[in-house]
N, CA, C, O and CB atoms as a CASP TS submission, in Angstrom:
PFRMAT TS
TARGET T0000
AUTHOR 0000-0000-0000
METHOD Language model
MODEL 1
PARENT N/A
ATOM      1  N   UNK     1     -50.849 -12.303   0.831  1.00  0.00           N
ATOM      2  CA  UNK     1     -51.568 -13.556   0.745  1.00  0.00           C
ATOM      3  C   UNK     1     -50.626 -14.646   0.236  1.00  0.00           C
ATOM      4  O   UNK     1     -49.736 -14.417  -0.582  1.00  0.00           O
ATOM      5  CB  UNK     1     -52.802 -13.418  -0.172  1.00  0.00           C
ATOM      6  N   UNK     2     -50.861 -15.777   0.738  1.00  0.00           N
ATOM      7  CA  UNK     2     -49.601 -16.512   0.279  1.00  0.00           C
ATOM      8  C   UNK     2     -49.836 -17.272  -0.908  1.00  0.00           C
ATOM      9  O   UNK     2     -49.072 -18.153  -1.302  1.00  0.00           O
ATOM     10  CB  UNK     2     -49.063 -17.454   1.319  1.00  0.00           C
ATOM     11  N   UNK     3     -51.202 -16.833  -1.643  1.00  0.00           N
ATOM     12  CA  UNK     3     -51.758 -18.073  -2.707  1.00  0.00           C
ATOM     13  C   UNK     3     -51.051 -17.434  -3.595  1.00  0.00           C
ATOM     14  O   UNK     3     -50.812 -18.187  -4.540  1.00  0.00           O
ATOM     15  CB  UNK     3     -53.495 -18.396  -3.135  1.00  0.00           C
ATOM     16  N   UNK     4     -50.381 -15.872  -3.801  1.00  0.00           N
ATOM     17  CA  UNK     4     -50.422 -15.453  -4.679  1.00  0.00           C
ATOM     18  C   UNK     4     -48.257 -16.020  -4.812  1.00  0.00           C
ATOM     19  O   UNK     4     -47.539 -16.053  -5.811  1.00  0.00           O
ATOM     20  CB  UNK     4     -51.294 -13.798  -4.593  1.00  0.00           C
ATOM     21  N   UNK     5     -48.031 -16.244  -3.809  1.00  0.00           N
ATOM     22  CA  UNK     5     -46.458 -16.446  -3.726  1.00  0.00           C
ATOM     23  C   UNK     5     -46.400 -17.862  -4.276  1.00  0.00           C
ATOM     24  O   UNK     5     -46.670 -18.823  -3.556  1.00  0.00           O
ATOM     25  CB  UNK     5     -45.730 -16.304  -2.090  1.00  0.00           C
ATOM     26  N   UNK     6     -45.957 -18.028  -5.877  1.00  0.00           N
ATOM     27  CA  UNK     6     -45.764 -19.435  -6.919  1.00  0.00           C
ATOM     28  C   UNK     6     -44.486 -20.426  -6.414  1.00  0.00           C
ATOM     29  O   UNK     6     -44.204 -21.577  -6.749  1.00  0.00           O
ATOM     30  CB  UNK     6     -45.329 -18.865  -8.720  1.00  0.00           C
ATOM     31  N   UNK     7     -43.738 -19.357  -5.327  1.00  0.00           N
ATOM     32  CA  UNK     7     -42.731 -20.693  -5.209  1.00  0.00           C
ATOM     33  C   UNK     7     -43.114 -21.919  -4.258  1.00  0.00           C
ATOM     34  O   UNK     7     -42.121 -22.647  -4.245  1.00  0.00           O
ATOM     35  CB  UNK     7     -41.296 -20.206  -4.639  1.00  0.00           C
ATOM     36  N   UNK     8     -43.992 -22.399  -3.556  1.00  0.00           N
ATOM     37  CA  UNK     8     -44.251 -23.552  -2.791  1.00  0.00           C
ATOM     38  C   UNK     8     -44.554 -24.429  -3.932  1.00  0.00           C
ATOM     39  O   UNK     8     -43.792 -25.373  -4.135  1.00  0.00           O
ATOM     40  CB  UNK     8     -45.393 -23.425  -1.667  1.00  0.00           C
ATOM     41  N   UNK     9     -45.505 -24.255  -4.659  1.00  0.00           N
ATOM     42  CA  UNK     9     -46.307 -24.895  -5.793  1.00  0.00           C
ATOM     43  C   UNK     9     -45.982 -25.551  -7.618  1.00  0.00           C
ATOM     44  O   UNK     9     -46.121 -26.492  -8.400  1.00  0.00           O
ATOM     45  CB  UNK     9     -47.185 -23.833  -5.880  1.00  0.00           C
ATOM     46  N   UNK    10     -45.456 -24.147  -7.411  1.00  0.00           N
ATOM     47  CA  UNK    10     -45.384 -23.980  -9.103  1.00  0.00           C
ATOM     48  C   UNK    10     -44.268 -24.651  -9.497  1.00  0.00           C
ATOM     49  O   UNK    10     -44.160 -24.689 -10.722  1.00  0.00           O
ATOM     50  CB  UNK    10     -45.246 -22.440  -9.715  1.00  0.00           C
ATOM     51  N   UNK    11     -43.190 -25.324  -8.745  1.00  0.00           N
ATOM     52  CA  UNK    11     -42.274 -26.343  -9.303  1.00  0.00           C
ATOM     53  C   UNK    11     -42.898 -27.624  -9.111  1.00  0.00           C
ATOM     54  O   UNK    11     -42.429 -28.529  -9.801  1.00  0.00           O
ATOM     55  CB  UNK    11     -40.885 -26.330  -8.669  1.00  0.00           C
ATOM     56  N   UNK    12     -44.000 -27.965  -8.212  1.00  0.00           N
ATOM     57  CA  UNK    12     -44.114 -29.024  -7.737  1.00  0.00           C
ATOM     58  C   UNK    12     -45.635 -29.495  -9.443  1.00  0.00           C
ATOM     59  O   UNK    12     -45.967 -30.437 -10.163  1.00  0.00           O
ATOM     60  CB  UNK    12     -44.539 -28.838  -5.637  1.00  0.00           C
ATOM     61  N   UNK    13     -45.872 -28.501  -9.267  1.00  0.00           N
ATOM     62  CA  UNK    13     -46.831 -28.353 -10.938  1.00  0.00           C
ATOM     63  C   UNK    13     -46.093 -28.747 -12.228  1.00  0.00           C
ATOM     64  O   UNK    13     -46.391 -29.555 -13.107  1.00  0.00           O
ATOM     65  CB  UNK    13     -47.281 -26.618 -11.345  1.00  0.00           C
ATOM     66  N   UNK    14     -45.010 -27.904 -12.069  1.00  0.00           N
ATOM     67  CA  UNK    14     -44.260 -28.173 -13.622  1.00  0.00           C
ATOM     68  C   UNK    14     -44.003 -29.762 -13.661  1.00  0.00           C
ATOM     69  O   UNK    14     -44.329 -30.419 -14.649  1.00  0.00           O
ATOM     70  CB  UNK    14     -42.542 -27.252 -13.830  1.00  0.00           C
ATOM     71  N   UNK    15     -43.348 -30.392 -12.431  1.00  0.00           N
ATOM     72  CA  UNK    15     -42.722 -31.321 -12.285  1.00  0.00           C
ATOM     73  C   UNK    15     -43.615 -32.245 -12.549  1.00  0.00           C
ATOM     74  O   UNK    15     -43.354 -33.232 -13.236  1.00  0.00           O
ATOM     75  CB  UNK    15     -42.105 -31.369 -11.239  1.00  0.00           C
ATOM     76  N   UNK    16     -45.164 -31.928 -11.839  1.00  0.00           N
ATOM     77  CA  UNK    16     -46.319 -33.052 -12.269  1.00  0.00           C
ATOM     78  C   UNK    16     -46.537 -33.487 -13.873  1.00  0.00           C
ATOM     79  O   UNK    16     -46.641 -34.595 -14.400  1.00  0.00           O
ATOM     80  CB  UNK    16     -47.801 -32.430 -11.795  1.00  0.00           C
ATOM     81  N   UNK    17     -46.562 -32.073 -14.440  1.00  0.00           N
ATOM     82  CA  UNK    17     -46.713 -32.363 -15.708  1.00  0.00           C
ATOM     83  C   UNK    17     -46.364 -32.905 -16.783  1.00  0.00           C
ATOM     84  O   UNK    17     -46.949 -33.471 -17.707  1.00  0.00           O
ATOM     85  CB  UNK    17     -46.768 -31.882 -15.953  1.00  0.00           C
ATOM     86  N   UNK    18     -44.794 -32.523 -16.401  1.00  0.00           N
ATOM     87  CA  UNK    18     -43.600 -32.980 -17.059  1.00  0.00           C
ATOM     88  C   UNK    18     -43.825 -34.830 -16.611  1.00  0.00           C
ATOM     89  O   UNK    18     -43.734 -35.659 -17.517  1.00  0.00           O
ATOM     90  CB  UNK    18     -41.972 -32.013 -16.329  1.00  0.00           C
ATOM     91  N   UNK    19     -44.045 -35.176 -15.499  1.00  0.00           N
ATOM     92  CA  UNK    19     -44.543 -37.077 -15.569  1.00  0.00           C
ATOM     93  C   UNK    19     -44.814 -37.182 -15.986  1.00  0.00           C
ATOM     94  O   UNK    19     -44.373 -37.938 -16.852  1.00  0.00           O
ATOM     95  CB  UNK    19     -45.139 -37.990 -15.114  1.00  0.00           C
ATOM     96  N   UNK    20     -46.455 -36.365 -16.103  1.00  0.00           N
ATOM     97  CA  UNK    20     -47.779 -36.671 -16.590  1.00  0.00           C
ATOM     98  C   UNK    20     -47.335 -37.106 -18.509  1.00  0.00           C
ATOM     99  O   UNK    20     -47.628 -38.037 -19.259  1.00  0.00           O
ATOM    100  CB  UNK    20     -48.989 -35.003 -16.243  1.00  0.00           C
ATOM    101  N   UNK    21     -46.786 -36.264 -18.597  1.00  0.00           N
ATOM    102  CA  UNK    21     -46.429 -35.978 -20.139  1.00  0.00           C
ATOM    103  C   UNK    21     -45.523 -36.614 -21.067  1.00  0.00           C
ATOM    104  O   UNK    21     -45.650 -36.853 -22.268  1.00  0.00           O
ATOM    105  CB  UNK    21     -45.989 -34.849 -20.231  1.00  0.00           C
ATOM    106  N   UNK    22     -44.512 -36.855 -20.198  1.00  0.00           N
ATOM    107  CA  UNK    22     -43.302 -37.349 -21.164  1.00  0.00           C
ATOM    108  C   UNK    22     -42.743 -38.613 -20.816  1.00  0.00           C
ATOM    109  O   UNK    22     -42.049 -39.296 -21.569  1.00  0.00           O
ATOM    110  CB  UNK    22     -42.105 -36.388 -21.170  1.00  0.00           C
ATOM    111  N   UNK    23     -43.152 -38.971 -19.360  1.00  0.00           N
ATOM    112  CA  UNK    23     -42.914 -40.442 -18.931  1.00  0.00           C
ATOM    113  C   UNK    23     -44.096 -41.231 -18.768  1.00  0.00           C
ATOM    114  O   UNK    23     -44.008 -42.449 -18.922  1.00  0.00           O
ATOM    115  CB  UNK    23     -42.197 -40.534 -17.653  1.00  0.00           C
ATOM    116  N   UNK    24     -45.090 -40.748 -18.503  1.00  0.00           N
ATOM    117  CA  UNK    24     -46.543 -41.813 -18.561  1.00  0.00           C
ATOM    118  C   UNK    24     -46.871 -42.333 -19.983  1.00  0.00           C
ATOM    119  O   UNK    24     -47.099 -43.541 -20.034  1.00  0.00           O
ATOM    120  CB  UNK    24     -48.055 -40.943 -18.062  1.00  0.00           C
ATOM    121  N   UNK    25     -46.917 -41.863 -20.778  1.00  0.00           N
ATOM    122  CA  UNK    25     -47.822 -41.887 -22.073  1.00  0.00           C
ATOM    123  C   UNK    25     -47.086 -43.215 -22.766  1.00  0.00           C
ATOM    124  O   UNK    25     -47.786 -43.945 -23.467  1.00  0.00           O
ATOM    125  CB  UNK    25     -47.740 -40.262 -23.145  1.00  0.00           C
ATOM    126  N   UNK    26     -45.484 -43.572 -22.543  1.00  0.00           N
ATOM    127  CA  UNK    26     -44.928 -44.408 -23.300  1.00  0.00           C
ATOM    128  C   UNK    26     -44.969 -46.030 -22.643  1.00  0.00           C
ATOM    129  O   UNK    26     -44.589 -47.083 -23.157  1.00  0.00           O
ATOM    130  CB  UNK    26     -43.556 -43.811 -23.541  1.00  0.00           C
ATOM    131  N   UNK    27     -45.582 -45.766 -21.312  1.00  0.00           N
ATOM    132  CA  UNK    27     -45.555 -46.706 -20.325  1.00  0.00           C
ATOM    133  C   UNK    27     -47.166 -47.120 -20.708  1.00  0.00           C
ATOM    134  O   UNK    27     -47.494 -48.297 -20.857  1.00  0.00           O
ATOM    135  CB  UNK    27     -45.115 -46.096 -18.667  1.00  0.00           C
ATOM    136  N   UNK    28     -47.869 -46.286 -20.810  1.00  0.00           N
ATOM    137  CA  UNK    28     -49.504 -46.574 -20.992  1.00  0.00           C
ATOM    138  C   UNK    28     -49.181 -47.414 -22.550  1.00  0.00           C
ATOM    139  O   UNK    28     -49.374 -48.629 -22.601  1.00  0.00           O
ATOM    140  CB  UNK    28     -50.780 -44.763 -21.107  1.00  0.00           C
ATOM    141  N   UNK    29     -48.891 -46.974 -23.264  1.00  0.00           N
ATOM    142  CA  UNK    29     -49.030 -47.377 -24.562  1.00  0.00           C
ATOM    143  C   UNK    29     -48.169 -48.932 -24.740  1.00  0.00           C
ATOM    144  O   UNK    29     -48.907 -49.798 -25.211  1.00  0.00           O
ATOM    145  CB  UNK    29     -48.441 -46.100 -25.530  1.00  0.00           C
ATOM    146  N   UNK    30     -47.120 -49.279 -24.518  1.00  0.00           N
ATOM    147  CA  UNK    30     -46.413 -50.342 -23.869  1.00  0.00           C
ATOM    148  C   UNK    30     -47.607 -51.832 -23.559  1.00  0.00           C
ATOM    149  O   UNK    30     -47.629 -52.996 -23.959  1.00  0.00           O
ATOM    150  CB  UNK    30     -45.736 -49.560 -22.315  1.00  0.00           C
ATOM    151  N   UNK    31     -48.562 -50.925 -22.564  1.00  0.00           N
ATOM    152  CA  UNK    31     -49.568 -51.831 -22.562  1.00  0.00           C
ATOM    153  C   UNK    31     -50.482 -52.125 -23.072  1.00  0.00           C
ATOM    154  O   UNK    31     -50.861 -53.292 -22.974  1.00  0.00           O
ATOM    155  CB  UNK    31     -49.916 -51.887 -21.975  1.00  0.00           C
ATOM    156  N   UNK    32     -51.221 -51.169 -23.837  1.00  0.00           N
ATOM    157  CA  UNK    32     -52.369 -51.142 -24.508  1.00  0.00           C
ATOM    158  C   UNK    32     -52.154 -52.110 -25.856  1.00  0.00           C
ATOM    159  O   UNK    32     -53.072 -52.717 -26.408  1.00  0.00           O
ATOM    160  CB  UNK    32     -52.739 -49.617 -24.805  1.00  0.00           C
ATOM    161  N   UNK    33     -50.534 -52.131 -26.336  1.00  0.00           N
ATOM    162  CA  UNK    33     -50.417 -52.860 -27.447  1.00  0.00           C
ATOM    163  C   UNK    33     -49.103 -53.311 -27.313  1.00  0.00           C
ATOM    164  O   UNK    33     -48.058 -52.830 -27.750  1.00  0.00           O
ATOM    165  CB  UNK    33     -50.713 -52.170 -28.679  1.00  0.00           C
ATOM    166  N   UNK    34     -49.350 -54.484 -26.525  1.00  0.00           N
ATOM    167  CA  UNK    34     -47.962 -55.470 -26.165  1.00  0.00           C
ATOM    168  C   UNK    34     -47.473 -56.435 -27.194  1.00  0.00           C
ATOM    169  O   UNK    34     -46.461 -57.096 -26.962  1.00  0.00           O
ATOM    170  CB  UNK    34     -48.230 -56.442 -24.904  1.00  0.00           C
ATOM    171  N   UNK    35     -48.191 -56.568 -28.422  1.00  0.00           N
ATOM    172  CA  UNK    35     -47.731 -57.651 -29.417  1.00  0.00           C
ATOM    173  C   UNK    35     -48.096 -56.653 -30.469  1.00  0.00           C
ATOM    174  O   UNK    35     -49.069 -55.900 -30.498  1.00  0.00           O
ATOM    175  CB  UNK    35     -48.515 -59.298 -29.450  1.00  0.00           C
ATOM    176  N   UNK    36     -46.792 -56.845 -31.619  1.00  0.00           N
ATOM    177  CA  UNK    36     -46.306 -56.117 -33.272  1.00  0.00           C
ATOM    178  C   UNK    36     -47.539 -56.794 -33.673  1.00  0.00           C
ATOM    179  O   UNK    36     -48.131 -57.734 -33.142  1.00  0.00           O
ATOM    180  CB  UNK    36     -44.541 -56.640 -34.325  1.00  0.00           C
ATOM    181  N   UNK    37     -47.831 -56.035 -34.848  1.00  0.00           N
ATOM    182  CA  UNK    37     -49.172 -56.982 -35.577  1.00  0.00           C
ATOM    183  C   UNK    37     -48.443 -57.810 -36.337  1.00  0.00           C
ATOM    184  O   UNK    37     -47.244 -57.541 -36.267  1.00  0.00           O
ATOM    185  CB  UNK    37     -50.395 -56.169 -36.630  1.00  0.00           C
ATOM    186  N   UNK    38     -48.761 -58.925 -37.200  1.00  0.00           N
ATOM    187  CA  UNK    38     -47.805 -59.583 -38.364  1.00  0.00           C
ATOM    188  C   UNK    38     -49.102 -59.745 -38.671  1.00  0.00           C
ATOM    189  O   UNK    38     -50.196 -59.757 -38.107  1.00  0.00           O
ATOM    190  CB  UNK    38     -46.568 -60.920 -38.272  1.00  0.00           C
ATOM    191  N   UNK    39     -48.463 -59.911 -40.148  1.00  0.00           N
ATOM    192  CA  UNK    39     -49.725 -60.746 -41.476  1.00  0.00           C
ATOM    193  C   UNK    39     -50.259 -61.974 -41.332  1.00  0.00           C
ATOM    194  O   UNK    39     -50.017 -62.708 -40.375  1.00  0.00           O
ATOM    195  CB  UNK    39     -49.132 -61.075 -42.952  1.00  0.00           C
ATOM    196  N   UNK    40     -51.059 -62.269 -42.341  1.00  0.00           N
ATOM    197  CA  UNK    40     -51.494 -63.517 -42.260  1.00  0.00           C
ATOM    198  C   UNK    40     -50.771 -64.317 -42.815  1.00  0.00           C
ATOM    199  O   UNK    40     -49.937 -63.560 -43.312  1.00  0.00           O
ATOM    200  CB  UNK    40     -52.574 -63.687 -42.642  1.00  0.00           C
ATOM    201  N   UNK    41     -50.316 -65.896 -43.255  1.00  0.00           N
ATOM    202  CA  UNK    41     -49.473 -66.369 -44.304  1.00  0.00           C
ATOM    203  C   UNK    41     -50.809 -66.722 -45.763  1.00  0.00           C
ATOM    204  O   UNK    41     -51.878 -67.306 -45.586  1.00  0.00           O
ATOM    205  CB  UNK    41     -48.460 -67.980 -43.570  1.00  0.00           C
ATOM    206  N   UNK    42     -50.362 -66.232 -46.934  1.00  0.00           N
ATOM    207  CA  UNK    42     -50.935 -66.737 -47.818  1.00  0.00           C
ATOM    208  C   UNK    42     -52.091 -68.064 -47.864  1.00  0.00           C
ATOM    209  O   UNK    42     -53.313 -68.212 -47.903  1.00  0.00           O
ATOM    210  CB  UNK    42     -49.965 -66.887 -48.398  1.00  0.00           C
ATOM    211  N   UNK    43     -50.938 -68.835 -47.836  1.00  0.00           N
ATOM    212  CA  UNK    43     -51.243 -70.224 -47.475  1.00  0.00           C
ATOM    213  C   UNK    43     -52.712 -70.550 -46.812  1.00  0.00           C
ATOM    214  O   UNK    43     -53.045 -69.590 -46.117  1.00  0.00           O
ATOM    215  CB  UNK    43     -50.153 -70.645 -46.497  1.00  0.00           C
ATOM    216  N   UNK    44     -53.572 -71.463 -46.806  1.00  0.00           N
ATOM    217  CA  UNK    44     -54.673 -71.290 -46.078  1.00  0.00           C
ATOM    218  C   UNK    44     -54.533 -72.520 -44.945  1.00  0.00           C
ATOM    219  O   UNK    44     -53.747 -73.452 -45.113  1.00  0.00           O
ATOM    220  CB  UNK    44     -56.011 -71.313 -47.052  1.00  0.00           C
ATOM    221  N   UNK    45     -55.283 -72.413 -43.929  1.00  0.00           N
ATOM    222  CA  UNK    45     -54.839 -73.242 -43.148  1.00  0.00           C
ATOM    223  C   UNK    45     -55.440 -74.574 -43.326  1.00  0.00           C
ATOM    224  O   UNK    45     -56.533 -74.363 -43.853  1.00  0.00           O
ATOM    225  CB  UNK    45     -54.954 -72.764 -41.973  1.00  0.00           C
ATOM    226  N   UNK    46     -55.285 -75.804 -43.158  1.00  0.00           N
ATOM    227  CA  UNK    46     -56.105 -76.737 -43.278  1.00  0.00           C
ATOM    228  C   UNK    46     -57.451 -77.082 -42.614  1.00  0.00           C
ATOM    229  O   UNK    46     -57.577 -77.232 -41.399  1.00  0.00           O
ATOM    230  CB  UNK    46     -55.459 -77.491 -43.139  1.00  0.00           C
ATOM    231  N   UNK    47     -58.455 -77.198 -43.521  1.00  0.00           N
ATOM    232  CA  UNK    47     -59.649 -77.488 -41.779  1.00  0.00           C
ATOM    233  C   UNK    47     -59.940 -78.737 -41.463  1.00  0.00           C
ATOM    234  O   UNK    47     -60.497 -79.517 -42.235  1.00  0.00           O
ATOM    235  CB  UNK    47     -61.383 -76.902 -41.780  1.00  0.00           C
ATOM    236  N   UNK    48     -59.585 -79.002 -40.321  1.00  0.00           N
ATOM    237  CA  UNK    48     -60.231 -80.011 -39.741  1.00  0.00           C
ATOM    238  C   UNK    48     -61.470 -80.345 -39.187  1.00  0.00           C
ATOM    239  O   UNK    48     -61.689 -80.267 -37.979  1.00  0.00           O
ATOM    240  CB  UNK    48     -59.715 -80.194 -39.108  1.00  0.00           C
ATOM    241  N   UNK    49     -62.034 -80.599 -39.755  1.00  0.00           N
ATOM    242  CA  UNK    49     -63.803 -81.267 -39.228  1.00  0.00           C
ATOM    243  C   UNK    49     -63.874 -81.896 -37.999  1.00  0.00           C
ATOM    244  O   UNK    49     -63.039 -82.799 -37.944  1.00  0.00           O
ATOM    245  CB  UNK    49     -64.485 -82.551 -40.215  1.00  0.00           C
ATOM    246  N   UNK    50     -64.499 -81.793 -37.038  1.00  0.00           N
ATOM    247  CA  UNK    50     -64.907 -82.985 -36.148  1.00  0.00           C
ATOM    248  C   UNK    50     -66.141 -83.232 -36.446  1.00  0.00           C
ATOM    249  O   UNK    50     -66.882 -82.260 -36.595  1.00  0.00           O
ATOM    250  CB  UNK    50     -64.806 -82.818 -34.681  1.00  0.00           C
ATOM    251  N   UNK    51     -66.635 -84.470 -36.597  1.00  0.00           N
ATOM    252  CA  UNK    51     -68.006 -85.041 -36.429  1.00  0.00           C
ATOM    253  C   UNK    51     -68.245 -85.581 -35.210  1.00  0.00           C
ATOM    254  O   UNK    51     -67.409 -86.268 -34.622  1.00  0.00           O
ATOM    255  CB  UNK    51     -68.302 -86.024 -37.346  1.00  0.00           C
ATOM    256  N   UNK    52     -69.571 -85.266 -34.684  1.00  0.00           N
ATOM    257  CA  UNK    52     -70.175 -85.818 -33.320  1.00  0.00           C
ATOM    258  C   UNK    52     -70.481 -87.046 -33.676  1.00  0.00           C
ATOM    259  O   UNK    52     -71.134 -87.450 -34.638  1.00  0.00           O
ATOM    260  CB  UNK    52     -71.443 -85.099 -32.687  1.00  0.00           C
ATOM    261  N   UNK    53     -69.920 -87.642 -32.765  1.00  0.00           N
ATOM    262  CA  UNK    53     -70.154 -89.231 -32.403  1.00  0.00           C
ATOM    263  C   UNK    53     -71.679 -89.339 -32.076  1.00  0.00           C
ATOM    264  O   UNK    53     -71.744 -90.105 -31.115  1.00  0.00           O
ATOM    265  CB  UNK    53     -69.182 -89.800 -30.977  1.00  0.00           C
ATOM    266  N   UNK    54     -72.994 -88.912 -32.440  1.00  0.00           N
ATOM    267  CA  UNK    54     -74.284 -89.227 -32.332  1.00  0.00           C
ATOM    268  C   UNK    54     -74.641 -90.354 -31.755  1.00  0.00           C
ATOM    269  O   UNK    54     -74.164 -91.317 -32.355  1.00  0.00           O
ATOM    270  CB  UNK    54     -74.788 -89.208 -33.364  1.00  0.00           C
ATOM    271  N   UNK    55     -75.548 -90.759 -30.459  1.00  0.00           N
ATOM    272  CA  UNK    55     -75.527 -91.850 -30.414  1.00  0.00           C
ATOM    273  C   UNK    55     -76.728 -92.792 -30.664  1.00  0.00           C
ATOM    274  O   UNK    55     -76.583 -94.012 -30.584  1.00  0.00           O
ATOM    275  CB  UNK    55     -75.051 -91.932 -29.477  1.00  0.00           C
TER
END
């Protein structure tokens, strides 16, 4: 039976996995978090009000 003969397959498996595994995951992640976090500055920011011109 030829399902039982691993050489057509079973490199083409390892090889999937080995993508799947060690080159996808750093490429996914890359995107998921494209900007370092930084802090806030102490400092507070100034607020600026707008008032509606009511008429």
């Amino acid at each position: 039976m030829p399902q039982l003969n691993p050489a057509p397959w079973f490199t083409l498996m390892i090889f999937s996995w080995l993508v799947l595994l060690i080159i996808i995951p750093p490429k996914v992640t890359a995107h998921v978090f494209p900007n370092t976090l930084t802090t806030q500055n102490a400092l507070a920011h100034p607020k600026n009000t707008w008032t509606w011109p009511w008429p």
